[in-house]
C-alpha angles and dihedrals in degrees: 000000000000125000094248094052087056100050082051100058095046082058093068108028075063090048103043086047087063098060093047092264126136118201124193133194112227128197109355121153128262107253081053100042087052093053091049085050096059093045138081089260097061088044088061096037095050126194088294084061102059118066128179100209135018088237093070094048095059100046081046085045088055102038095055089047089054090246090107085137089079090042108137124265122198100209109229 
């Protein structure tokens, strides 16, 4: 990820803070997801920000609106 992209996305994670509005990043891979880590955006976005898959944000997602009795389950 290039230094621009990510000064962008920080732009509007603070924007879209403002207006009560939480953004998250999902499935990225991990060298990215290293380099956003060590940013101001990952600072903003926090480890509840970053998800692996879209699976666990949405149980996250779930459990934080009180509704954890439809989190997502991947079967073994």
């Amino acid at each position: 990820m290039e230094y621009t992209a990510l000064k962008i996305f920080a732009h509007v994670v603070e924007r879209q803070s403002q207006r009560g509005i939480q953004l998250w990043l999902i499935g990225i891979n991990p060298e990215v997801l290293a380099i956003v880590q060590r940013s101001p955006l990952g600072q903003m976005l926090r480890r509840e920000g970053m998800y692996f898959n879209l699976e666990i944000a949405i149980s996250h997602f779930l459990a934080m609106s009180g509704d954890d009795s439809r989190a997502i389950t991947r079967a073994s």
